[in-house]
C-alpha positions in Angstrom: -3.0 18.7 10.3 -1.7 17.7 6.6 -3.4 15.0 5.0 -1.5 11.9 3.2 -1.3 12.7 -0.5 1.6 16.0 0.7 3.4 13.6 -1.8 1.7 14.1 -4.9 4.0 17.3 -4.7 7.4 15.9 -5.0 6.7 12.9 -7.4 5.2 15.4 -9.7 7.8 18.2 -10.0 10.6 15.2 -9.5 8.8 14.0 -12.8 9.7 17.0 -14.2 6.4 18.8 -14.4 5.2 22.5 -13.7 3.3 22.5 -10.3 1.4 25.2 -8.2 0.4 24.6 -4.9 -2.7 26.8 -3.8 -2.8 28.0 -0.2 -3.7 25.6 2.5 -3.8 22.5 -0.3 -2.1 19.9 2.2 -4.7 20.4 5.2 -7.5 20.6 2.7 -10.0 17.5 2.3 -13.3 16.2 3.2 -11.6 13.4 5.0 -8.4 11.2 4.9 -7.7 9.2 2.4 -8.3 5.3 2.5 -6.2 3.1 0.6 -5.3 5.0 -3.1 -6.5 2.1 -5.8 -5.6 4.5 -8.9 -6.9 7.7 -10.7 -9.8 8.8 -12.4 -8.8 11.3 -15.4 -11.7 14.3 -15.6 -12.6 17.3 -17.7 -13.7 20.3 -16.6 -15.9 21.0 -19.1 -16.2 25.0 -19.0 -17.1 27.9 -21.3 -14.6 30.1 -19.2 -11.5 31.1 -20.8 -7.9 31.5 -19.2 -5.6 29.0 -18.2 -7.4 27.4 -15.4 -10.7 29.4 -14.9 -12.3 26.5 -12.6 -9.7 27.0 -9.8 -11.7 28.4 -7.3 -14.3 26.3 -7.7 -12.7 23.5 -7.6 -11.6 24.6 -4.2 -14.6 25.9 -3.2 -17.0 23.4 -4.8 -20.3 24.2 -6.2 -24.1 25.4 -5.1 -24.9 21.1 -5.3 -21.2 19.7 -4.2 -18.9 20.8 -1.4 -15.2 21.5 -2.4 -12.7 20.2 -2.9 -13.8 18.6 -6.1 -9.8 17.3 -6.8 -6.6 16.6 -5.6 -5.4 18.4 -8.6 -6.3 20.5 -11.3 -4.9 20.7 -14.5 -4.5 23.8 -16.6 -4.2 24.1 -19.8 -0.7 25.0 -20.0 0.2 21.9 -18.2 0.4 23.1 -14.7 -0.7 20.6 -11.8 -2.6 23.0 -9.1 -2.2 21.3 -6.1 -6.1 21.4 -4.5 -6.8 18.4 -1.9 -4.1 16.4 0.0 -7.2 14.9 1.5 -10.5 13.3 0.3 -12.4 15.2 -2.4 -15.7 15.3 -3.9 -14.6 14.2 -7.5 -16.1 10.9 -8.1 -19.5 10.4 -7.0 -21.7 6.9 -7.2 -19.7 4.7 -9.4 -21.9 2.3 -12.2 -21.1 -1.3 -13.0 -17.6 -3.4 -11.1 -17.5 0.2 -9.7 -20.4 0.3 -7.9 -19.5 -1.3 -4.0 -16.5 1.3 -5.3 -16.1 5.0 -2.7 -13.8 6.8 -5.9 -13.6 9.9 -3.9 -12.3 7.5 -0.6 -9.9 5.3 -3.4 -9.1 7.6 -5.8 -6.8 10.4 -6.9 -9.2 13.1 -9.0 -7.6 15.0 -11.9 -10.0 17.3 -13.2 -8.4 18.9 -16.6 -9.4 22.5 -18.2 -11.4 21.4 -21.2 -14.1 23.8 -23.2 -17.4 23.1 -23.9 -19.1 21.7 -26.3 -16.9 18.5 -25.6 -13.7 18.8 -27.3 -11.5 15.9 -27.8 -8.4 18.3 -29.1 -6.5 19.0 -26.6 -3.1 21.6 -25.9 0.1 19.6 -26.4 1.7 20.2 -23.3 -1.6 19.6 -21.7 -1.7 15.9 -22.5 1.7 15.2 -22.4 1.1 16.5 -18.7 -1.4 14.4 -18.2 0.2 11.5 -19.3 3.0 12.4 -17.7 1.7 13.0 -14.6 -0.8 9.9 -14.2 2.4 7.7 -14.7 4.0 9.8 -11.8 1.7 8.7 -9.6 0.8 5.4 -10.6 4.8 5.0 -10.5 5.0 6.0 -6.8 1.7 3.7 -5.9 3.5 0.9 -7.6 0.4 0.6 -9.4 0.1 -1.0 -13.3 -0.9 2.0 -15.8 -4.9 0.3 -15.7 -5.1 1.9 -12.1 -6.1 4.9 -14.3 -9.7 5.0 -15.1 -11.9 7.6 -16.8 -14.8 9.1 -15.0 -17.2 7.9 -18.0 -15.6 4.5 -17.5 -16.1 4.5 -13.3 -19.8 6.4 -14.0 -20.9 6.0 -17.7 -25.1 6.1 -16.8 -24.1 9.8 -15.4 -20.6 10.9 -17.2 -20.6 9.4 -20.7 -18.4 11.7 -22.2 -16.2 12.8 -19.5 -13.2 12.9 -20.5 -13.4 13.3 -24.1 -10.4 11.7 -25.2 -9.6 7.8 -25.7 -8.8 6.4 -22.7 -7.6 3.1 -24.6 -5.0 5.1 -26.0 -4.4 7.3 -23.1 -3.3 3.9 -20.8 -1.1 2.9 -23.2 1.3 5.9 -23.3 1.1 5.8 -19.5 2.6 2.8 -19.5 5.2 3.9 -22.3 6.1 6.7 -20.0 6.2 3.9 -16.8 8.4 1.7 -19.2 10.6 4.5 -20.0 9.6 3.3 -23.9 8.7 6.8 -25.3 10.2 10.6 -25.0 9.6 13.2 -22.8 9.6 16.7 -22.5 13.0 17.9 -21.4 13.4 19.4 -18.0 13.6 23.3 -17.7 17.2 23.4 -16.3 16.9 24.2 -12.0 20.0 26.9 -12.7 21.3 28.0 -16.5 24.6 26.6 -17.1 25.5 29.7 -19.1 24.6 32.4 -16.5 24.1 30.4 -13.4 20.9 31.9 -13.0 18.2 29.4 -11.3 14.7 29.0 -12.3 11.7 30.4 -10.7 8.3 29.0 -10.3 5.6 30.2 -7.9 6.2 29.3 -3.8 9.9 30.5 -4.0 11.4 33.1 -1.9 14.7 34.9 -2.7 17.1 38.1 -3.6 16.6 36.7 -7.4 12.9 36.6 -7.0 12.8 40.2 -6.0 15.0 40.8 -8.8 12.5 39.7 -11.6 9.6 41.3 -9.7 11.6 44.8 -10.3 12.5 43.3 -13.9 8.9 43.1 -14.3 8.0 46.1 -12.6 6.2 45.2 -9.4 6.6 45.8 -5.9 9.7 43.9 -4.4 8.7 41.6 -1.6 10.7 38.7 -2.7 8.1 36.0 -2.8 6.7 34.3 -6.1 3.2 34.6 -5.2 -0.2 34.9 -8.1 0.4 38.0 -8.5 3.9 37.8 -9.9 2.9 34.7 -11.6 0.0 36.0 -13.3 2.8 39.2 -14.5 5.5 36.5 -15.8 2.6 34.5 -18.0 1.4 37.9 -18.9 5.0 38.8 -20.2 5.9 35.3 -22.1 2.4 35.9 -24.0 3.7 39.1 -25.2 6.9 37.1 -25.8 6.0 34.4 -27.8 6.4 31.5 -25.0 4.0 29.0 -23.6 2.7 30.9 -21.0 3.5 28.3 -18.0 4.9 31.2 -15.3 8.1 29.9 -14.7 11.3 31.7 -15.1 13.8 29.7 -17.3 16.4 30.6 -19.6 13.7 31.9 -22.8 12.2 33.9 -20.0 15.4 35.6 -18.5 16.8 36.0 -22.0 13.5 37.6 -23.2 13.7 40.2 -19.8 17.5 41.5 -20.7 16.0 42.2 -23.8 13.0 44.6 -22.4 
């Protein structure tokens, strides 16, 4: 059976932003969600390289916490994994006015690829992701952009520095975004006006889907899977492009050329 939050992945790509569901995301949670009070902004805090080394275990959890430990994860490239349309292990005891507080029963987790040592510099299109993506949600809650907490901010005895960014500052281009007061990144384009071709992303089945895995050189089976997503963000490295695995019109153009 799904759990509620199966709607975290229309008001994020309707927002315009790159999202990958992993398998089984909408039945996966340690419980159903209660009534969603806001969202608590992590970091993941890794040495690992890549674009989102922590996937797995934020799926799987950890030797000391069962997974999921987030609704969503995001990568540095400013890609939403979808993780947990149910309850997840993300929050823990909360400190101070959040202490009667369950976050992991009241509370959408975002845990964010971010190196250690603590770094507050962070990818572009990472945290205009973020930001983009907390008003998203806060926007379909009808919720005020202060719904969106910090974890050192809901736990600060036990997560002082997590994330490592200025929350003060993050709220109040959140509600920029939810006032439409500030820029965003422009949409990639769902077809090309110039050659009608249609953009791909991972979860897609189609004959144009097979014919970018033979572009690319990989067996034809017609469905955007990791494998071919992991190929495309291979090839717009070697390109030049932000490595974000979808197939828009830089990518196509870059593939005549090859």
């Amino acid at each position: 059976m799904d759990y509620a939050l199966t709607w975290l992945e229309t008001v994020l790509l309707d927002a315009g932003l790159k999202v990958a569901p992993t398998e089984g995301w909408r039945r996966r949670g340690r419980r159903e969600m209660g009534r969603v009070d806001g969202v608590i902004c992590h970091h993941t805090a890794t040495t690992a390289k890549g674009n989102m080394p922590t996937l797995g275990t934020l799926i799987k959890g950890r030797v000391d916490v069962s997974g999921p430990l987030a609704q969503l994860g995001l990568a540095r490239d400013g890609t939403f994994y979808l993780i947990a349309a149910g309850a997840a292990n993300h929050a823990g005891a909360g400190d101070g006015i959040y202490r009667t507080i369950s976050g992991n029963t009241h509370y959408i987790g975002i845990e964010a690829e971010n190196p250690l040592p603590y770094s507050a510099t962070w990818p572009d299109i990472q945290m205009d992701a973020y930001r983009r993506g907390v008003a998203a949600i806060l926007s379909h809650l009808d919720l005020g952009a202060g719904a969106c907490i910090a974890h050192k901010e809901y736990a600060p005895s036990r997560k002082p520095i997590d994330p490592a960014f200025d929350m003060r500052e993050f709220r109040l281009v959140v509600a920029a975004i939810m006032e439409g007061r500030t820029e965003v990144r422009p949409q990639i384009p769902a077809v090309d006006p110039v050659t009608n071709r249609p953009t791909l992303r991972r979860g897609m089945t189609s004959d144009r889907v097979g014919d970018l895995q033979q572009a690319l050189g990989l067996t034809v089976d017609r469905e955007f899977g990791a494998r071919t997503e992991a190929t495309v963000r291979a090839f717009q490295r070697q390109h030049g492009m932000v490595p974000d695995g979808i197939v828009g019109p830089r990518t196509w153009k870059a593939l005549e050329r090859v």
